[in-house]
C-alpha positions as CSV (number, residue, x, y, z in Angstrom):
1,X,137.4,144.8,69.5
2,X,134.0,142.7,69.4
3,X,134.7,139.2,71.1
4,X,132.1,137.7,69.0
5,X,134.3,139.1,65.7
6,X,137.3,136.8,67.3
7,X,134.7,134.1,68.0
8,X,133.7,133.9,64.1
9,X,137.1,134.2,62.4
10,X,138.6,131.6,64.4
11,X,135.9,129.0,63.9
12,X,136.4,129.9,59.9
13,X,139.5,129.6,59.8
14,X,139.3,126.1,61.3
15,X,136.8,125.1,59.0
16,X,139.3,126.2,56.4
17,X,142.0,123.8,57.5
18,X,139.2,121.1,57.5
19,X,138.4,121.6,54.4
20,X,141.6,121.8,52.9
21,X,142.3,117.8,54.7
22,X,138.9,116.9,53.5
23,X,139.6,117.5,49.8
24,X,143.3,116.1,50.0
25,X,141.7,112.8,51.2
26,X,139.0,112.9,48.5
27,X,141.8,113.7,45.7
28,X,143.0,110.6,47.0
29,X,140.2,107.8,47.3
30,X,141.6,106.2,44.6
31,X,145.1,105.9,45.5
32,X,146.4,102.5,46.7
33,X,147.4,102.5,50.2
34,X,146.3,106.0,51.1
35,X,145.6,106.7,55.2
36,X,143.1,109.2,55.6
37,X,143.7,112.4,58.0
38,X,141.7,114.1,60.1
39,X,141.8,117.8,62.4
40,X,141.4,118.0,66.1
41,X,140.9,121.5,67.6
42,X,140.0,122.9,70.9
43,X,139.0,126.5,72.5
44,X,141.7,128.6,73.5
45,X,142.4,129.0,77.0
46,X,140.0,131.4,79.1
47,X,141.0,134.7,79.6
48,X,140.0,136.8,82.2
49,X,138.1,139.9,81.6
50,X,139.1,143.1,83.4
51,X,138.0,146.8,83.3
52,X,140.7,149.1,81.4
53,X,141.9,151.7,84.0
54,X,139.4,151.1,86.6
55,X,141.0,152.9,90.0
56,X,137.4,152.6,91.7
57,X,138.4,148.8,93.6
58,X,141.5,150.2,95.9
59,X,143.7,150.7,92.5
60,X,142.8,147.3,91.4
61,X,140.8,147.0,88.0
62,X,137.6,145.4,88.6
63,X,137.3,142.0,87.5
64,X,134.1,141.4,84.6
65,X,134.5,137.3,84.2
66,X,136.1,134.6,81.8
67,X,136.0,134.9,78.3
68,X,137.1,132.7,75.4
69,X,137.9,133.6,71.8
70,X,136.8,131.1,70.0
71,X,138.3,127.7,68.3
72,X,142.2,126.6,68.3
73,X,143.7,124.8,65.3
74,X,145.1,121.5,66.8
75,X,147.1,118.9,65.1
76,X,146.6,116.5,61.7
77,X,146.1,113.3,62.6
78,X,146.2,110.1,59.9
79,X,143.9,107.1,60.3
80,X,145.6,103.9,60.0
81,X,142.8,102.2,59.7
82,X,143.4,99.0,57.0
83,X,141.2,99.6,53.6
84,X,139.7,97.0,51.2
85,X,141.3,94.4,49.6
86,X,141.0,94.4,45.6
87,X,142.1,91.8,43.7
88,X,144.0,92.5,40.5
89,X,145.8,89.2,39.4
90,X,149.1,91.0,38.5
91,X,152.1,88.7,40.3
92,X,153.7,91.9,41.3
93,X,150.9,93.3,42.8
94,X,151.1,93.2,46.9
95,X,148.6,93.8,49.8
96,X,149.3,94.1,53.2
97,X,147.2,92.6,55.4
98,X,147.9,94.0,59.5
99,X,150.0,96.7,60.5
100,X,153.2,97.0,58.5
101,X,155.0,99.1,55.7
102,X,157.1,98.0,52.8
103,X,160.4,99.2,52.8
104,X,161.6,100.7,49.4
105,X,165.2,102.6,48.4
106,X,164.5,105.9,47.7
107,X,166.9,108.8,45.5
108,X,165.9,112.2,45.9
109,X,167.1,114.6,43.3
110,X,170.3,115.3,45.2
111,X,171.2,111.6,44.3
112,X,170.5,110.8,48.6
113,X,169.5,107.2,49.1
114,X,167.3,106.2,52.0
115,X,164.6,104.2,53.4
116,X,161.2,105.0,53.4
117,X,158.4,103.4,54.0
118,X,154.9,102.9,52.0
119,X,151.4,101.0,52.2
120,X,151.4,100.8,48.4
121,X,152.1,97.7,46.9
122,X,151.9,98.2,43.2
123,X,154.9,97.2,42.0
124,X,156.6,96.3,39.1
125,X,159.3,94.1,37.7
126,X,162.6,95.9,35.6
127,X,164.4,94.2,32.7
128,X,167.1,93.1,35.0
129,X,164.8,91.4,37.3
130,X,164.4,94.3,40.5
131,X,161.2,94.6,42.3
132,X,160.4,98.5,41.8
133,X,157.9,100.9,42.7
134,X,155.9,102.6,40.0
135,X,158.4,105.2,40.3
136,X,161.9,103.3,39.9
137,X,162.5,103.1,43.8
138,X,163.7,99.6,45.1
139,X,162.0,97.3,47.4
140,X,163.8,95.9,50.0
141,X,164.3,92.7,51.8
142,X,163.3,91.6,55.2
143,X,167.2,92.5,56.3
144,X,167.3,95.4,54.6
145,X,164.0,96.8,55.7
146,X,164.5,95.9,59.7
147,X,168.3,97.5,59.5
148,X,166.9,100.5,57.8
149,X,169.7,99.7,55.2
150,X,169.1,100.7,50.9
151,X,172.2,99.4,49.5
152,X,172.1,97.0,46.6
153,X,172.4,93.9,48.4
154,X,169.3,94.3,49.7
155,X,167.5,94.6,46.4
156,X,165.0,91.9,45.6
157,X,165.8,90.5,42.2
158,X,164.0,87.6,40.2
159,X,164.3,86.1,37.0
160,X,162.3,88.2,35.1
161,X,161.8,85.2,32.1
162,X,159.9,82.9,35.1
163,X,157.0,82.9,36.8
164,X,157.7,83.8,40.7
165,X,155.5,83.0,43.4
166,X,155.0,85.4,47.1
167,X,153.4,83.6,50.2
168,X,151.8,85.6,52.9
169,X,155.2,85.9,54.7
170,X,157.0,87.4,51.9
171,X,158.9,84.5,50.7
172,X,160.1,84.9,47.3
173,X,160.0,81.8,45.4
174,X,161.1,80.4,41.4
175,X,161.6,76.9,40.7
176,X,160.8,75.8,44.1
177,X,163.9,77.7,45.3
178,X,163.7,80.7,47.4
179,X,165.2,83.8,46.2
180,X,164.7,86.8,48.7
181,X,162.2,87.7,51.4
182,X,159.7,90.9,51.0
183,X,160.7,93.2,53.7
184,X,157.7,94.5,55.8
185,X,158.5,96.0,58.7
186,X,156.1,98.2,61.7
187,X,157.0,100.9,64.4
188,X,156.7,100.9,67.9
189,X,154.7,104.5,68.0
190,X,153.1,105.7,64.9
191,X,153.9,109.2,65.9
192,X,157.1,109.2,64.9
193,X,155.8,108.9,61.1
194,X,155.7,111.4,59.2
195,X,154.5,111.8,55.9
196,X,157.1,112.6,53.1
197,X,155.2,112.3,50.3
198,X,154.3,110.4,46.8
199,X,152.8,108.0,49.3
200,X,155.9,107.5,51.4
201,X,156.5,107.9,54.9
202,X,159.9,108.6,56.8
203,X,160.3,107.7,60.3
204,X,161.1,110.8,62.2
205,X,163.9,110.4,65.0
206,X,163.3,108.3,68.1
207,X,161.2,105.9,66.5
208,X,162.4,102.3,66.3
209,X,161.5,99.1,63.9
210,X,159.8,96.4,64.6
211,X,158.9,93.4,63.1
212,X,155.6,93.3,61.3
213,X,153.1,90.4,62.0
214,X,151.2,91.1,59.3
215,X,151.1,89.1,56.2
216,X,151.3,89.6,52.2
217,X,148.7,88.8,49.6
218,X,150.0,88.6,46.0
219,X,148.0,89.5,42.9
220,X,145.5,91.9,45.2
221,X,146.1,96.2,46.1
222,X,144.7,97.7,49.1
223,X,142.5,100.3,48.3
224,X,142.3,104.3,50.0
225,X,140.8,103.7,53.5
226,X,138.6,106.9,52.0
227,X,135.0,107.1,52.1
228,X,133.7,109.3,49.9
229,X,130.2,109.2,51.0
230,X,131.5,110.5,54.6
231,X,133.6,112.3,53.2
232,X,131.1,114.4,51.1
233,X,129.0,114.0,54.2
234,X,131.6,116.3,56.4
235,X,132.1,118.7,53.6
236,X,128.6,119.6,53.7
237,X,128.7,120.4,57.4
238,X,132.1,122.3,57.3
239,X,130.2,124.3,54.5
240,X,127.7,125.1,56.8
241,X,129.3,126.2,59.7
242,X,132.1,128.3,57.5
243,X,128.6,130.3,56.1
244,X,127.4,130.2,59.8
245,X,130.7,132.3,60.8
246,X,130.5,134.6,57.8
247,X,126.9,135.8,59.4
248,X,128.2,136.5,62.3
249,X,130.8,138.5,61.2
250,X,128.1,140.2,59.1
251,X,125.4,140.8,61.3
252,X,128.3,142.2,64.4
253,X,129.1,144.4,61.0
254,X,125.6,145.6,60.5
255,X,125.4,146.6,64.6
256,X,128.5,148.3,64.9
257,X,127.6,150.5,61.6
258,X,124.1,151.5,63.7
259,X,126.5,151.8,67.0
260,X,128.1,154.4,65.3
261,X,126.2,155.7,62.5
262,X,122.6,156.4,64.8
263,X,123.0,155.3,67.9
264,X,126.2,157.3,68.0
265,X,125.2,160.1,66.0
266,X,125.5,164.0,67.6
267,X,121.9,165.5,66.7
């Protein structure tokens, strides 16, 4: 086989996972709390290039060199860098500012409860008073969140009929009287997070919780960390080199068929 076919189809094919986390984080600039991910990759190791039944060098095949074959598809990686801070007004609306994660109560459809963890803070209140996500999940409270513990008790409820204020430590507070705590916890090593999905993150094993210096702003979001001029940027190069690979693969196409067609060819 042609090295420079190997050369070609592994550098598209890495452009193809590029370009498949490019346009996940551009689906979601708008989304509140989104961490934008990025590829790493790397050429494989360097092989060393012998002649095929060569009995010339004492029995040994003669060596021709090092050769590579092309690009290797490393890992997805997320940014954690913070994004902007929009203001909305709503009282239920939260922004994080520093490293941290809410803590939220989530059921799966098998009826499982556990904790996960999320950057988004638009929340809402229910008719009974519970601090929810946008999809019914429960936030929890500072215990609840650092003992990675769901249960009920560790739901933040208000009085839904009265205004409630948050401070930038999570303090819940109506009529002056405090009434629960916003849990917002942080990990030791981000690389034991894992994304689950619907914006939330699970904490894989061997990471550990830590307490969060960061603090809340109420009435604000924070937006994707997405730019979408960079963004649109990249795409245009990953473009580019995908069409770059696809002439390669052509024009070694175009040379074999004269290798073998004319060059080749018994007159």
């Amino acid at each position: 086989m042609v090295k420079g076919l190997y050369t070609a189809y592994t550098g598209m094919v890495n452009e193809m996972k590029r370009m498949d986390v490019m346009t996940n984080n551009l689906a979601n600039a708008d989304t509140t709390g989104y961490k934008k991910e990025g590829t790493t990759s790397h050429s494989f190791a360097e092989q060393l290039a012998v002649r095929i039944n060569d009995t010339s060098n004492y029995g040994l095949p003669k060596k021709l060199g090092g050769i590579k074959q092309g690009v290797h598809l490393g890992e997805t990686y997320t940014d954690w860098t913070g994004g902007s801070i929009e203001v909305t007004e709503n009282p239920t609306d939260l922004a994080i500012n520093g490293n941290g994660f809410f803590a939220v109560a989530f059921t799966n459809k098998d009826g499982e409860t556990t904790v996960k963890y999320t950057r988004d803070g638009a929340f809402k209140l229910t008719n009974d008073g519970y601090l929810v996500t946008t999809d019914g999940d429960h936030v929890l409270n500072a215990t609840g969140a650092l003992n990675g513990d769901p249960g009920e008790g560790n739901w933040i409820r208000v009085n839904p009929t009265l205004d409630f204020e948050i401070d930038q430590l999570g303090i819940v507070r109506q009529n002056q009287q405090i009434v629960g705590t916003v849990g917002v916890v942080d990990f030791e090593d981000y690389d034991y997070i894992s994304k689950y999905g619907e914006n939330l993150y699970d904490l894989i094993p061997g990471g550990n919780v830590v307490a969060s210096d960061a603090t809340i702003e109420q009435g604000a979001l924070e937006t994707s960390n997405v730019q979408v001029v960079s963004e649109m940027v990249n795409m245009i190069t990953i473009q580019r080199a995908y069409e770059a690979g696809q002439k390669v693969i052509t024009a070694i196409d175009e040379t074999l068929d004269k290798s073998v067609n004319e060059v080749g060819r018994v007159q």
